[in-house]
N, C-alpha and C positions, 0 to 999 in steps of 0.2 A: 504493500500500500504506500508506505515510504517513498519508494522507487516511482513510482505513477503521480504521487504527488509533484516531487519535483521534476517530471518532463512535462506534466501543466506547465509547472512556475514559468521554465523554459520556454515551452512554446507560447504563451503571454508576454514574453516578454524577446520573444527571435526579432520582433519586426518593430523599431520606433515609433510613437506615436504619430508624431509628425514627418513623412518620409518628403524629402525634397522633390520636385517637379521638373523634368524637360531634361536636359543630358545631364543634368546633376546628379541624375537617379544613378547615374554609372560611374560618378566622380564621388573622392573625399577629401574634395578642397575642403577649408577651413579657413572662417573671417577671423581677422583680430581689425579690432579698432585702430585708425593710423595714429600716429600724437597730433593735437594740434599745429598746424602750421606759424609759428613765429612774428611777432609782433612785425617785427625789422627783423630783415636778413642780409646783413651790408655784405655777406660773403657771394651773393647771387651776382651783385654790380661787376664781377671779378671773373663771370661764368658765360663762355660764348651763348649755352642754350637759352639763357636769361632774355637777349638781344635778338637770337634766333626767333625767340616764342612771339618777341611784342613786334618782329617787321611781319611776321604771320600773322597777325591780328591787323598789323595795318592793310597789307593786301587784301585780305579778305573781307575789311570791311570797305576797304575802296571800291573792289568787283561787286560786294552786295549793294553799297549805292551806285555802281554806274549800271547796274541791270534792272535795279528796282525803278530808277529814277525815270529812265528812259522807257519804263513801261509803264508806269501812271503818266510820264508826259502824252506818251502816244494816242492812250484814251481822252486824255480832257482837250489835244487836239481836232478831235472827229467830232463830225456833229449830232450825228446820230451813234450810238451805243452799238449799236448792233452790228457796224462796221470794226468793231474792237474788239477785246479778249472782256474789255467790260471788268468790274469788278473783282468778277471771279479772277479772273486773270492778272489781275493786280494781287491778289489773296497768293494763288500758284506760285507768281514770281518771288514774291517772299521768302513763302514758305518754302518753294523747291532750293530759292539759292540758300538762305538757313541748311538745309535738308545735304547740300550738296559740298557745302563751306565748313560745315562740324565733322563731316565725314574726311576732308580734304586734312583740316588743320588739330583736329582732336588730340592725335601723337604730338604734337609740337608743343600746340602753347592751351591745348582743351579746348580750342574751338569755343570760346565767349563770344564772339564780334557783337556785344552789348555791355557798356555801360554798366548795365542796371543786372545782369548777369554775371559780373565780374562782381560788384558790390554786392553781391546774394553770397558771392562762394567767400566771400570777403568777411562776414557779417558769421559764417558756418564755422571759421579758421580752415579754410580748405587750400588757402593759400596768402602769404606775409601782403601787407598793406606798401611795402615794396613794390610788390610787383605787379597788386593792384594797380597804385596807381599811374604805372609803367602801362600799363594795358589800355588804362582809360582815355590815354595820351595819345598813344600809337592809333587806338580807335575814332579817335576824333579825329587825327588827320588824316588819316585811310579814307574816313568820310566826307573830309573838307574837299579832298581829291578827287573821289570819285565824284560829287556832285559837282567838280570845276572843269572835269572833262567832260560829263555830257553838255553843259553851257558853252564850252568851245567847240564840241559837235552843232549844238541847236541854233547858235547864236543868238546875242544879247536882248534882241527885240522877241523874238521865237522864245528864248527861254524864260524872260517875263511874264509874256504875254500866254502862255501855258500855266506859268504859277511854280515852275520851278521845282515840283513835287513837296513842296516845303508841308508843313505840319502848322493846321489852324481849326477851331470850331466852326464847325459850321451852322452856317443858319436856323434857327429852332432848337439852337442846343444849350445851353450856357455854359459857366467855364465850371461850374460845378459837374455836369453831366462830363465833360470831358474831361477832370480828372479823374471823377471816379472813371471812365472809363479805362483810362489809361492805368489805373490801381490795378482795378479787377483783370485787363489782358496781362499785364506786367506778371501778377501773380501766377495768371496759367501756367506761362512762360517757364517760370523761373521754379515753380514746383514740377513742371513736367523735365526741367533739364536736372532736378537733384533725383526726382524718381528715376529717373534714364540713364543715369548714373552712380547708381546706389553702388557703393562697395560692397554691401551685403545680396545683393541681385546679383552682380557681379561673380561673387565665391560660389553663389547657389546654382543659377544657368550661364552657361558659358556663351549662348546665342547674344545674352544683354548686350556687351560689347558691342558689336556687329550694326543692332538694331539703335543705339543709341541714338543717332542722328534725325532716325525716323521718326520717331513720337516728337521731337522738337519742330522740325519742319512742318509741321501738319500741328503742333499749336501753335505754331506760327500764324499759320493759314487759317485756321476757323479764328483765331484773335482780329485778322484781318475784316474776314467777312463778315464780324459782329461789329466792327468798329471804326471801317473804313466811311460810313455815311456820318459819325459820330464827331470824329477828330482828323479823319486820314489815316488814323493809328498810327501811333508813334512807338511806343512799350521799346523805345530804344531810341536813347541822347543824343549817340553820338550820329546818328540817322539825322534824327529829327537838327541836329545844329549845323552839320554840315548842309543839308537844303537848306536853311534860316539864313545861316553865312554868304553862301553864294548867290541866295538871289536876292537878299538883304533890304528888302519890301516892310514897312511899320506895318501891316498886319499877320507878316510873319512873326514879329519879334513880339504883338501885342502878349501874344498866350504861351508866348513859348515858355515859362516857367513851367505848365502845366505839364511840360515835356521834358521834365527834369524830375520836378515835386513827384507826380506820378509812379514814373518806374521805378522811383528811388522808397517808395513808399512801397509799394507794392511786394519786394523782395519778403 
């Protein structure tokens, strides 16, 4: 009886409760918590990959506004909609070049090209206030670039007279409604890129990795298409100042705080 007892106990207890999901099932990886990332890390200034990461961030957000910009100019040039990618197609370009840009820069420097994204991992200790704000640097003139070369594609009467893709409330909305909007996308954002990159999803399915880039681009995209008739959608500074900078219009500059306040809230 003894003997039968304990091959119950055993067989109770062959299989853990909680058994892991998707290729984990066949791994025994193991998370440990990383230490906090360091206030100040003067030893980073000293490290080529340092320098490598933030010209990565600057290109990347140069190509994201010289491709976003140049496809919200394209629409608000036509007169009818329907001749355009429309909306939607403002939302895709977004979201695809986010989608295409984290996948590209993530080994390098993690793939932020935000602001408000960088101040989220900032705010976690996922990375020293060094190198934060090395990033937020490089992203703002990646942006200031990238919208100063579609302006010398559109030219100066063209690119005005378009709007320059810059970031403002619009009609029927107040600057209340546009920040909260800009909170609430900022938030998707920024909680969908800590889930997409959990360390602990990470240990557990080995696909996480891979697919990371994908859930970000596509809440890019549905932030877009909630909040494109709202503000433009901004949920990203260095976006929203690089078009304010180059086509440097008083009712670009009126709200632009709310594209700072916003994302920076929102984390």
């Amino acid at each position: 009886m003894e003997g039968k007892e304990e091959d119950v106990k055993l067989g109770a207890n062959k299989f853990s409760e909680r058994q892991p999901i998707g290729t984990s099932a066949q791994t025994d990886k193991d998370y440990k918590e990383p230490p906090p990332a360091p206030l100040f890390e003067p030893g980073e200034l000293k490290s080529w990959s340092f320098y490598r990461a933030g010209i990565a961030e600057f290109v990347a957000t140069f190509l994201f506004l010289y491709i976003t910009v140049l496809t919200v100019m394209g629409v608000s040039q036509s007169k009818t909609k329907c001749t355009t990618v429309g909306i939607q197609g403002i939302a895709w370009a977004f979201g695809g070049m986010i989608f295409a840009l984290v996948y590209c820069t993530a080994g390098i420097s993690g793939g932020h090209i935000n602001p408000a994204v960088t101040f989220g991992l900032l705010l976690a200790r996922k990375l020293s206030l060094t190198r934060a704000v090395f990033y937020m640097i490089m992203q703002c003139l990646g942006a200031i670039c990238g919208a100063g070369v579609v302006k010398g594609f559109e030219g100066d009467s063209r690119y005005e007279m378009l709007g320059g893709g810059a970031n403002v409330v619009n009609h029927g909305y107040t600057k209340g409604d546009g920040l909260g909007a800009e909170i609430i996308g900022t938030f998707v954002l920024v909680y969908t890129v800590f889930s997409a990159t959990d360390a602990k999803r990470n240990a557990r399915d080995s696909h996480v990795p891979i697919l990371a880039p994908l859930p970000i681009g596509f809440a890019v995209f549905l932030v877009h298409l909630a909040t494109i008739p709202i503000t433009g959608t901004g949920i990203n500074p260095a976006r929203s100042l690089g078009a304010a900078i180059i086509y440097n219009k008083d009712h670009a500059w009126d709200d632009h705080w709310i594209f700072w306040l916003g994302p920076f809230i929102g984390p």
